[in-house]
VMD Tcl script that draws the C-alpha trace (Angstrom):
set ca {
  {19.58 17.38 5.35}
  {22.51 14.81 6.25}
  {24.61 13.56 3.81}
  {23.57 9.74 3.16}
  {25.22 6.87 1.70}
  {23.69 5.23 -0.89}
  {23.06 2.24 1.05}
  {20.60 -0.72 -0.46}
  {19.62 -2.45 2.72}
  {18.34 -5.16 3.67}
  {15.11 -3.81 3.12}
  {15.13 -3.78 -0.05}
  {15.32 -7.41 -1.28}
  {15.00 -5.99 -5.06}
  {15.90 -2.68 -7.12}
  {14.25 0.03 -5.45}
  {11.82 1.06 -8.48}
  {9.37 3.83 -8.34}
  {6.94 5.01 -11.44}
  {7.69 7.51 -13.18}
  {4.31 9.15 -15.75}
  {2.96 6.63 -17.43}
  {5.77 4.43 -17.86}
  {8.32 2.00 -15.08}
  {11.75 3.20 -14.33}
  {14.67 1.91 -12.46}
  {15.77 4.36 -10.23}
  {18.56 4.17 -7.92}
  {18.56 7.05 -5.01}
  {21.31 9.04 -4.16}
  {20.55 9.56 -1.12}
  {19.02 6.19 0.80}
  {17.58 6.80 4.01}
  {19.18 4.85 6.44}
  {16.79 1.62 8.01}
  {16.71 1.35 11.90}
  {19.37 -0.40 13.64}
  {16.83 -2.98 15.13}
  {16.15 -5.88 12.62}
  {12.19 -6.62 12.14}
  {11.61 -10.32 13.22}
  {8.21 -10.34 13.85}
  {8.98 -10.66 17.91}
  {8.62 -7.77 20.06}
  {9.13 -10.14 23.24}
  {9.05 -14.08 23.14}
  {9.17 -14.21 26.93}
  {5.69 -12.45 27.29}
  {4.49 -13.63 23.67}
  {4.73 -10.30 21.78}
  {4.46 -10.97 18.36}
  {3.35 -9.47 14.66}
  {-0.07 -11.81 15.46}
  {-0.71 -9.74 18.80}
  {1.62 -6.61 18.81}
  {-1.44 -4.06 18.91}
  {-4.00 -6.13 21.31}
  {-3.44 -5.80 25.06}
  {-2.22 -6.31 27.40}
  {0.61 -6.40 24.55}
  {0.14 -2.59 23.07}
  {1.06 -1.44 26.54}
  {5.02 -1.81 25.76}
  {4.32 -3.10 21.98}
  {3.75 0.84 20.83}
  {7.32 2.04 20.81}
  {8.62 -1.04 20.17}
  {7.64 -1.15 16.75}
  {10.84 -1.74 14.64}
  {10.34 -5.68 15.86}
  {7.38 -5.74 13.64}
  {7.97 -3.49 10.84}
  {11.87 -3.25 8.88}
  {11.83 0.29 9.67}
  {13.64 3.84 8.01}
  {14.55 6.40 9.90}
  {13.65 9.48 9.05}
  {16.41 12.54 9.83}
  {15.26 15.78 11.62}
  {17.99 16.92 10.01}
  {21.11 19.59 10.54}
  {18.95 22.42 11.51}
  {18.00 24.22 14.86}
  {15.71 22.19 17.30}
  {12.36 24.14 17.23}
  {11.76 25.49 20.67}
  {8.77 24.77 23.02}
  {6.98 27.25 24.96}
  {5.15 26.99 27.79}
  {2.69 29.00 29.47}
  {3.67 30.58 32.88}
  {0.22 28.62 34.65}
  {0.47 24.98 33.57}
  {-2.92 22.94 34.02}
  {-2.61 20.23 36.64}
  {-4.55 17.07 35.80}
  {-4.81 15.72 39.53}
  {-6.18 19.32 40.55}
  {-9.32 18.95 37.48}
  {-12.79 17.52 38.46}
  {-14.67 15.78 35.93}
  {-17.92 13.41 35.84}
  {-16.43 9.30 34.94}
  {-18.15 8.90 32.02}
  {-19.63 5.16 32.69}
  {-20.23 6.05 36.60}
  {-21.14 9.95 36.82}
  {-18.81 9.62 40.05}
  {-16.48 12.48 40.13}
  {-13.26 11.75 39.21}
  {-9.70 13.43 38.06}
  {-8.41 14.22 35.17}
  {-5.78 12.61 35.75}
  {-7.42 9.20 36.71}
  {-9.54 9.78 33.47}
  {-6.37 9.67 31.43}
  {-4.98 6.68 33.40}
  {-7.73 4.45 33.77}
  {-10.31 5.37 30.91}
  {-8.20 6.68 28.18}
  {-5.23 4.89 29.26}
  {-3.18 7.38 27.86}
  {0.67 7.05 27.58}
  {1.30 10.78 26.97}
  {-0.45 13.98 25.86}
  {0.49 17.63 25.31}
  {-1.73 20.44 25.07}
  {-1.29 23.70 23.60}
  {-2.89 27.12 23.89}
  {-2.07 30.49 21.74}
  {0.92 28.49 20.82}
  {2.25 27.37 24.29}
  {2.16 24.10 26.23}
  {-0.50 24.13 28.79}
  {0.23 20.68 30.01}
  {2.44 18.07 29.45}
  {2.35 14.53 31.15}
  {3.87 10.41 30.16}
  {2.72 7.50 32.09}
  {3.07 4.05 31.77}
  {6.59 4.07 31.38}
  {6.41 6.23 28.27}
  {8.89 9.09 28.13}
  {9.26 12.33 25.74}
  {12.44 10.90 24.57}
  {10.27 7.78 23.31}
  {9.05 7.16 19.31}
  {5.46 5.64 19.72}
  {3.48 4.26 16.67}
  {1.05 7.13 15.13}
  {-1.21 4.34 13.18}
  {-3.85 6.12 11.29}
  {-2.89 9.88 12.56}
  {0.31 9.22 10.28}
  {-2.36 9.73 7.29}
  {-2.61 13.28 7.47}
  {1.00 13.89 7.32}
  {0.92 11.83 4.22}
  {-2.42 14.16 2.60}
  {0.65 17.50 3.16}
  {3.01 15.52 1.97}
  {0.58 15.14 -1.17}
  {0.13 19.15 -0.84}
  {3.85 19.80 -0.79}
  {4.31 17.82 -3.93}
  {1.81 19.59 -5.71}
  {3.23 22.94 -5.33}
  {6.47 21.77 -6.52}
  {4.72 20.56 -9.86}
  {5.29 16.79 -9.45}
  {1.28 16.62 -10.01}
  {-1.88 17.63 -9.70}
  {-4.87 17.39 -8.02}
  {-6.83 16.36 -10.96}
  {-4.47 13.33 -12.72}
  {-5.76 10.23 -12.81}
  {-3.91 8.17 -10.13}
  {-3.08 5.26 -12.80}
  {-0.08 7.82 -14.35}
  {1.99 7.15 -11.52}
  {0.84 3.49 -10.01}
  {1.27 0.77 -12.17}
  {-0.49 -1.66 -10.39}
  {-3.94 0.30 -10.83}
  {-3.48 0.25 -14.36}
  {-6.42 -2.16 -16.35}
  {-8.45 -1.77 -12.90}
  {-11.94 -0.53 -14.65}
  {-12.80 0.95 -11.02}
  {-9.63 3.49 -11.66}
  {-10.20 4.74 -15.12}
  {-11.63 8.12 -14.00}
  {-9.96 7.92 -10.51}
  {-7.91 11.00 -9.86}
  {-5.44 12.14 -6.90}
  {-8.08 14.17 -5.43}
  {-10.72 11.33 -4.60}
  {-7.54 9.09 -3.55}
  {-6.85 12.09 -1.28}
  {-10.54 12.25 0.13}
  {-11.49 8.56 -0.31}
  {-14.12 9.32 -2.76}
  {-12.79 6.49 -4.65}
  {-16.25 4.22 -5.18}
  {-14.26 0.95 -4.79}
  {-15.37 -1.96 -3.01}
  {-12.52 -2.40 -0.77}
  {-14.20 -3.26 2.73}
  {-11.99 -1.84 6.21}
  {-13.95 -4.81 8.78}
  {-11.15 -5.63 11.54}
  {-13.10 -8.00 13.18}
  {-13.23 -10.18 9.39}
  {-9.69 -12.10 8.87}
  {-10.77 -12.56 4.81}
  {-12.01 -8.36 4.65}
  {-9.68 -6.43 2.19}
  {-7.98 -4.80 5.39}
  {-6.98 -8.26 7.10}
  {-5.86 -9.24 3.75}
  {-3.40 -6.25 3.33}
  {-2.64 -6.47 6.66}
  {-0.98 -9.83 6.10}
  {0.83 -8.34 2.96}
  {2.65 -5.99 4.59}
  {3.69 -7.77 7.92}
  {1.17 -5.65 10.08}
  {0.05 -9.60 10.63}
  {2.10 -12.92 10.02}
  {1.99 -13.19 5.84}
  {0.32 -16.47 4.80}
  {1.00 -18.95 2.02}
  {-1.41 -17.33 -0.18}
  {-1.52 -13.72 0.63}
  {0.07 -11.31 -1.62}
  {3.32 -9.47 -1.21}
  {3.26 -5.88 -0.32}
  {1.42 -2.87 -0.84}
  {2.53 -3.22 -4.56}
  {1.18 -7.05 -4.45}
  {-1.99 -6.29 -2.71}
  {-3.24 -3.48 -5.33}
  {-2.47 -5.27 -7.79}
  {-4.33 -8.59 -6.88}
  {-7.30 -6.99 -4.70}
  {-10.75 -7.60 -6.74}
  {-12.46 -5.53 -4.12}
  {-10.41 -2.73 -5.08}
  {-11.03 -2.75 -8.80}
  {-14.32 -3.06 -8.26}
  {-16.76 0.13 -8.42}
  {-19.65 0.31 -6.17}
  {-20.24 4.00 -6.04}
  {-20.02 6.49 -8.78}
  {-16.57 8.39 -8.85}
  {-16.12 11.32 -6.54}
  {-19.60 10.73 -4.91}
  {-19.42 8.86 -1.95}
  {-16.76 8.71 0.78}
  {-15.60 5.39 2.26}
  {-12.80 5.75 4.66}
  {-10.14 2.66 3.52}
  {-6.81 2.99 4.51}
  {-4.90 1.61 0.93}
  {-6.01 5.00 -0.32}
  {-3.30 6.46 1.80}
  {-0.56 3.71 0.56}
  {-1.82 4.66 -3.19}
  {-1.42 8.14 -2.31}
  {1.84 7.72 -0.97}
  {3.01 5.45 -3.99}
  {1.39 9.13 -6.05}
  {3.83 11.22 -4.65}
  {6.68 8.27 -5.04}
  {5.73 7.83 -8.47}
  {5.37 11.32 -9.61}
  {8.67 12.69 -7.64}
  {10.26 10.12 -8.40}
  {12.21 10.04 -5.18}
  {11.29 7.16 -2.48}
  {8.40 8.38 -0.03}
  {10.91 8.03 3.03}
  {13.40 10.50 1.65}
  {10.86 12.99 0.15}
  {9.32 12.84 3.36}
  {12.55 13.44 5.31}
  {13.85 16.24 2.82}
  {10.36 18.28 2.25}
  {8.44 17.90 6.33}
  {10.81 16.27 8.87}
  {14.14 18.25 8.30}
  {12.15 21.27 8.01}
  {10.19 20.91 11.24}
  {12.62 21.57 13.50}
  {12.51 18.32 14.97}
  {14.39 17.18 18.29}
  {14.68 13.87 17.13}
  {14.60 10.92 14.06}
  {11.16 9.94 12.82}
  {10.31 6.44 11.95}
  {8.61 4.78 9.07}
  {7.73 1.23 8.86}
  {8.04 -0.62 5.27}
  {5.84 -3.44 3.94}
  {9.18 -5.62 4.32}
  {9.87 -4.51 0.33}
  {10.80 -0.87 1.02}
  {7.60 0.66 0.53}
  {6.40 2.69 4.16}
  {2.72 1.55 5.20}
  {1.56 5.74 4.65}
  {-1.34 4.64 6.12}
  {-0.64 4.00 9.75}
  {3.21 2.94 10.66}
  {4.48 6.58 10.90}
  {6.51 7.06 14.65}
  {8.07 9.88 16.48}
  {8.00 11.50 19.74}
  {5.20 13.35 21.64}
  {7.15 16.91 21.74}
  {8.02 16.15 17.72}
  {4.44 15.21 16.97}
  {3.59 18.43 19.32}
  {5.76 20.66 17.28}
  {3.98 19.25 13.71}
  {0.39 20.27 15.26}
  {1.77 23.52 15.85}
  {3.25 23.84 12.20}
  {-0.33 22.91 11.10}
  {-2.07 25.58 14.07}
  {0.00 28.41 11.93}
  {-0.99 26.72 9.10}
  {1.61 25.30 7.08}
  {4.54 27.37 9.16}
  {7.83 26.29 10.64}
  {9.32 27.62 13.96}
  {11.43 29.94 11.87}
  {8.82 30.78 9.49}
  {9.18 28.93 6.85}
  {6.03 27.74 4.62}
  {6.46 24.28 4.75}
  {2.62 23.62 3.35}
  {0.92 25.68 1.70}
  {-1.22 28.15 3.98}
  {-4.12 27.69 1.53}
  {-4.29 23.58 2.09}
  {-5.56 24.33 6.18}
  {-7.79 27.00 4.98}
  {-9.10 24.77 2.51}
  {-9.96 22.39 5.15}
  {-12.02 24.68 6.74}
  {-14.07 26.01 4.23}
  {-17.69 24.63 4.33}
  {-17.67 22.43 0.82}
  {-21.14 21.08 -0.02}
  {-19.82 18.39 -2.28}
  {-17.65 16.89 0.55}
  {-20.72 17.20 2.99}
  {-23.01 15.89 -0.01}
  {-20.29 12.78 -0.11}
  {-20.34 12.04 3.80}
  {-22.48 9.23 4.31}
  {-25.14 9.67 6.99}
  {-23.81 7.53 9.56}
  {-20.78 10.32 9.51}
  {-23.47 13.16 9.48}
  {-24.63 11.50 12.51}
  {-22.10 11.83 14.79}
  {-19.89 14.62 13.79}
  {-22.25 17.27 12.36}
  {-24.37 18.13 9.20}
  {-21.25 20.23 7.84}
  {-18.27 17.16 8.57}
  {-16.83 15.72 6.17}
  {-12.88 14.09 5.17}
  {-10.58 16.27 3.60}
  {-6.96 15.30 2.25}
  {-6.68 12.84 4.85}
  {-8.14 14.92 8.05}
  {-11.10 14.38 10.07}
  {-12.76 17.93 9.45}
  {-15.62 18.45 12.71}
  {-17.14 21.29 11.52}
  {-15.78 23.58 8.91}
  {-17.48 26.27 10.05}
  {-16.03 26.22 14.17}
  {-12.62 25.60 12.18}
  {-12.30 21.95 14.04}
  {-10.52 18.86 12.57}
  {-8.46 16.18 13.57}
  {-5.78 13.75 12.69}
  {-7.21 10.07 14.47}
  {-5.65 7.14 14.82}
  {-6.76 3.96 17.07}
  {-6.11 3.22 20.54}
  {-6.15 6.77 21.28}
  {-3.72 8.53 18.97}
  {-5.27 11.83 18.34}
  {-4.17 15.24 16.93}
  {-7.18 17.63 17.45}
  {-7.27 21.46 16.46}
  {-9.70 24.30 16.97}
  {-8.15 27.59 14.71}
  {-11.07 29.73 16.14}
  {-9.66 29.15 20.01}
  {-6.45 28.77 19.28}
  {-6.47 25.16 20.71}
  {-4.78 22.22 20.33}
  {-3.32 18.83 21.56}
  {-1.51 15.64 20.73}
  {-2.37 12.28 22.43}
  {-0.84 8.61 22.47}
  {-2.42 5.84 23.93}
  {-2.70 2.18 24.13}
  {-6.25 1.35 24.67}
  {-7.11 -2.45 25.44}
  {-9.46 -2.32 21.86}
  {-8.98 -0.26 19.05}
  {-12.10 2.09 19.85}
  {-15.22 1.62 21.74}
  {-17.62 4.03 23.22}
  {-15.77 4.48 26.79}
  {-12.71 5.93 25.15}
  {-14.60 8.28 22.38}
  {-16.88 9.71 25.62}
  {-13.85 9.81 27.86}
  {-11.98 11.68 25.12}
  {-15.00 14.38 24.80}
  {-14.51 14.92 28.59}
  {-10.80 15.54 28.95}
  {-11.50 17.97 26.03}
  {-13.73 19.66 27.31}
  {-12.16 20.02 31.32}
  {-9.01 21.14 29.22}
  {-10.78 23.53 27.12}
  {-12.33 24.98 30.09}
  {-9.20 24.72 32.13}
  {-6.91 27.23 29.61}
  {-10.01 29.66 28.65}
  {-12.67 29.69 31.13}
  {-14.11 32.99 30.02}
  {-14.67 31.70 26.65}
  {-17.71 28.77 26.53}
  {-15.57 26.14 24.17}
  {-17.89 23.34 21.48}
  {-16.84 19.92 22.73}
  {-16.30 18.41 19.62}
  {-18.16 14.94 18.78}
  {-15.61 12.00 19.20}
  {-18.07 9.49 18.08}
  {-16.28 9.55 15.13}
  {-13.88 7.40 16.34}
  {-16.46 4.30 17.09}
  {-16.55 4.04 12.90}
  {-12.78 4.38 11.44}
  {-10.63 1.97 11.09}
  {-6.90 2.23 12.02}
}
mol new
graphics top color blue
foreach p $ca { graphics top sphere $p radius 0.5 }
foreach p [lrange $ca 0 end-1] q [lrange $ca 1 end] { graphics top cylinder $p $q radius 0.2 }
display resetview
């Protein structure tokens, strides 16, 4: 890892603190990761009225995407001193213009390639097959060079991140979560809370994800942390949200027995792993995954405006970076070189059948994944059984993997709305054409993207 200076930036308005078992500590790292050179003002462009009220609605998300240091203060994460990780590619790439498909809305036969452009309205995807790139394309003046936000896909990084800390003994599964956050302490909702049901949002808590609601729980932390413009009376933070949410000390299902997919669990998580480490969540992040990836280039992370990186959604990078983490997580927990960066046992774990996780999927989930889905250490899991999950995000940031074919890709998008049923249907079709396309010998499940119609970011 680079040597850093131990710089207190501007990001920081306070003493970087972090929570150490069961009591507050000052700590001062010696290593700070260094914050974007792009100052956060809110404005991505005041000539076409970009701003922190509009930045991910369109026409705005078309440019807004990898532009995102305007909105958030931003670290940069360091790939580090080692070797870049090499890309394969297959000898017979799949062409996009030369693949028929049926237009979803229409039935009219259409392209591939039009599918991504005018359905999906993808900005670049990569797909991968026995470990080599099938297919590779950018449009809409995205570029592999490019970071581009990850929003809710940046969860699953944070559920190894969890994994890694584990095995090094900073915690486990089965703590309560109020040993290393503070601001959960005297919460009667959290007395029996533990790291695992933060991990798979079996929680119980009231805490209500409704985008569409500018007083829901979500709209409310969204203000906190600058994903929208703060308000007089809105709290400060991730820190000031969890401690002043009602919804979230509130119980409304027993503990462990229900799942409810809210996106804070994935700040408290990453506030876990802060608190227990007791290193920052940027720097453990950089010194444990993104230096060990082999990485071409610098992640981001974007901070609450106090430090703290919004774990649940503003994670960026590049396609080919984000390409070579789904391929650490296809050879399940393994580097380029070799290296076990996450355990092997977490990916097997998330596809082993587990009747307690399916018993905790609500019906509505049942419904349009399958009876054996369910949400394990921040991944989508399809079915368990066909060895499908996913990292999802909105607007079309997707991760999907199938360990029995050997399949994978990585997608980013900027979709006019969040999610709808045209883009989970068109999705399921350029699946299943590029499914068929690397192994038509073998008669591939199309997973169920439904899923997407019912998560938040």
């Amino acid at each position: 890892m680079k040597k850093r200076t131990n710089t207190q930036s501007s990001l920081l308005p306070g003493i970087l603190y972090l929570v150490m078992a069961t009591s507050l500590t000052i700590v001062m790292p010696i290593e700070a990761v260094e914050p974007s050179s792009t100052k956060a003002t809110g404005v991505i462009s005041a000539e076409f009225g970009a701003d922190s009220s509009n930045w991910d609605n369109a026409p705005m998300n078309m440019f807004s995407f990898t532009l995102t240091d305007r909105i958030f203060p931003t670290l940069m994460i360091s790939r580090g001193d080692g070797a870049v990780a090499p890309l394969r590619y297959a000898s017979r790439q799949v062409d996009a213009t030369g693949l028929i498909v049926s237009d979803p809305p229409t039935g009219r036969a259409m392209t591939v390639d039009q599918l991504l452009n005018r359905r999906i309205q993808n900005n670049g995807l990569i797909v991968m097959h026995k470990g080599k790139i099938v297919h590779e394309s950018y449009r809409n003046g995205f570029s592999r060079e490019l970071r581009h936000i990850n929003q809710s896909t940046s969860k699953s990084f944070c559920g190894m991140m969890a994994q890694i800390a584990m095995e090094k003994g900073f915690f486990k599964e089965d703590d309560l979560a109020t040993k290393y956050v503070p601001e959960l302490r005297g919460k009667p909702a959290w007395e029996d809370l533990t790291v695992r049901h933060v991990m798979d949002m079996r929680d119980g808590t009231k805490f209500v994800e409704n985008y569409e609601d500018d007083s829901s729980d979500v709209r409310v932390q969204d203000r906190a942390t600058g994903w929208r413009p703060h308000g007089e009376n809105d709290p400060e933070g991730i820190r000031g949200f969890i401690k002043t949410s009602e919804n979230l000390a509130a119980k409304i299902h027993p503990t462990g027995k229900v799942f409810n997919y809210a996106s804070i669990q994935t700040d408290i998580l990453g506030l876990i792993i802060q608190g227990a480490s007791g290193q920052p969540l940027a720097e453990f992040f950089e010194e444990h995954f993104w230096s060990k990836l082999g990485a071409e280039h610098d992640a981001g992370y974007g901070t609450d405006g106090f430090g703290q990186p919004i774990a649940q959604g503003a994670m960026s990078m590049t396609l080919p970076d984000f390409a070579r983490a789904a391929m650490l997580v296809m050879n399940k927990g393994r580097n380029a070189e070799g290296e076990q960066v996450v355990a092997e046992s977490f990916f097997d774990d998330l596809v082993t059948p587990n009747k307690m996780l399916q018993d905790a999927f609500p019906q509505k989930f049942k419904g349009l994944i399958s009876p054996t889905g369910n949400y394990r250490s921040q991944f989508w899991v399809l079915d368990a059984e066909k060895q499908q999950f996913m990292m999802i995000g909105v607007y079309g940031q997707v991760a999907y993997f199938d360990y029995a074919n050997d399949f994978s890709f990585v997608a980013f998008g900027s979709y006019p709305i969040a999610k709808d049923a045209l883009l989970v249907q068109s999705l399921g079709t350029l699946i299943g054409a590029m499914q068929d396309a690397v192994s038509p010998e073998i008669e591939l499940p199309t997973p169920n993207f439904n899923i997407l119609t019912i998560i938040g970011r």
